[in-house]
C-alpha positions in Angstrom: 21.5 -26.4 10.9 18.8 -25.3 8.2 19.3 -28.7 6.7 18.3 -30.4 9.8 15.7 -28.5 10.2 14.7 -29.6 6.5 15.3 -32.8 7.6 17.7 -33.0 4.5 20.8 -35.6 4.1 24.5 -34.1 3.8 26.8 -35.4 1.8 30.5 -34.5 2.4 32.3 -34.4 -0.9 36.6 -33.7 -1.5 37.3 -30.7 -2.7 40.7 -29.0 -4.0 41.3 -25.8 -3.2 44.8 -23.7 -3.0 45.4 -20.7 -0.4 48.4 -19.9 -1.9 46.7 -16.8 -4.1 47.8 -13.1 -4.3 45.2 -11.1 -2.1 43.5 -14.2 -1.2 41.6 -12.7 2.1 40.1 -9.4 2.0 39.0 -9.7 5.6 40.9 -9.1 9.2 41.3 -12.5 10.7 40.1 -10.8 14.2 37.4 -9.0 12.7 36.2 -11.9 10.9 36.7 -14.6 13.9 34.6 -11.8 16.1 31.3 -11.8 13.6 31.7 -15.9 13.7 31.5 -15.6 16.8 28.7 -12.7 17.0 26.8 -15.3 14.3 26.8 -18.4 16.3 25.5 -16.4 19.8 23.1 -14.9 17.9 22.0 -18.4 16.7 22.6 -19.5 20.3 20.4 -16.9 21.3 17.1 -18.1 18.8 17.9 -21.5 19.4 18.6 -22.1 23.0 17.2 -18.8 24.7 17.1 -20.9 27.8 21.1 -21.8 28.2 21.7 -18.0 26.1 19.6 -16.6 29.4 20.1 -18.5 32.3 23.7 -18.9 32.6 25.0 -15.5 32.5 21.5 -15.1 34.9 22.9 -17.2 37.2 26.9 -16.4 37.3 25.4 -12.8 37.6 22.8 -13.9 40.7 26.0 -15.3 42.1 28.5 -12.5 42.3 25.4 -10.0 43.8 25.1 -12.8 46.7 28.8 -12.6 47.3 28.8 -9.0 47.2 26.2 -8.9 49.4 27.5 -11.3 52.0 31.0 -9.8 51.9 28.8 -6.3 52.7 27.1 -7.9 55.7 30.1 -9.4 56.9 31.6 -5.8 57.2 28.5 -4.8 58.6 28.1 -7.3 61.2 31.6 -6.8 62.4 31.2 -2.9 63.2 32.7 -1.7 59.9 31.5 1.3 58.1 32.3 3.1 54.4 33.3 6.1 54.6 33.3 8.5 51.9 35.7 7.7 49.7 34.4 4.5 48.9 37.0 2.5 50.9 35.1 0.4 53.9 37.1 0.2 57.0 37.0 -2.3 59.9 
């Protein structure tokens, strides 16, 4: 990504490698795929703030109007929640 931003030219070039080796990784595969993952919505984040932002906005903004319909349905039907958090009809 910095090299587009550098408008530079990439160049892929063959190379050998062998995975074979004693102690090879000295990293957990989880822990390692998790900060990939932290590193590229991070990047998401500085990039693309709009689609980092307004997606999760919206899914969120979505639920709370369920909710709240599924509350006023309850509500409009006579039903009331009673103290221990269960809503009755």
């Amino acid at each position: 990504m910095q090299a587009k931003d550098l408008d530079l030219q990439i160049k892929e070039v063959e190379i050998h490698c062998s995975y074979d080796v004693e102690r090879g990784s000295t990293q957990n595969p989880v822990s390692h795929g998790v900060k990939t993952l932290l590193t590229i919505l991070h990047d998401m984040e500085l990039r693309r703030p709009l689609y980092y932002f307004t997606i999760p906005g919206i899914l969120m903004a979505g639920a709370g109007v369920l909710m709240g319909l599924e509350f006023f349905r309850i509500f409009a039907h006579g039903g009331a929640c009673s103290t221990d958090r269960r809503c009755s009809w």
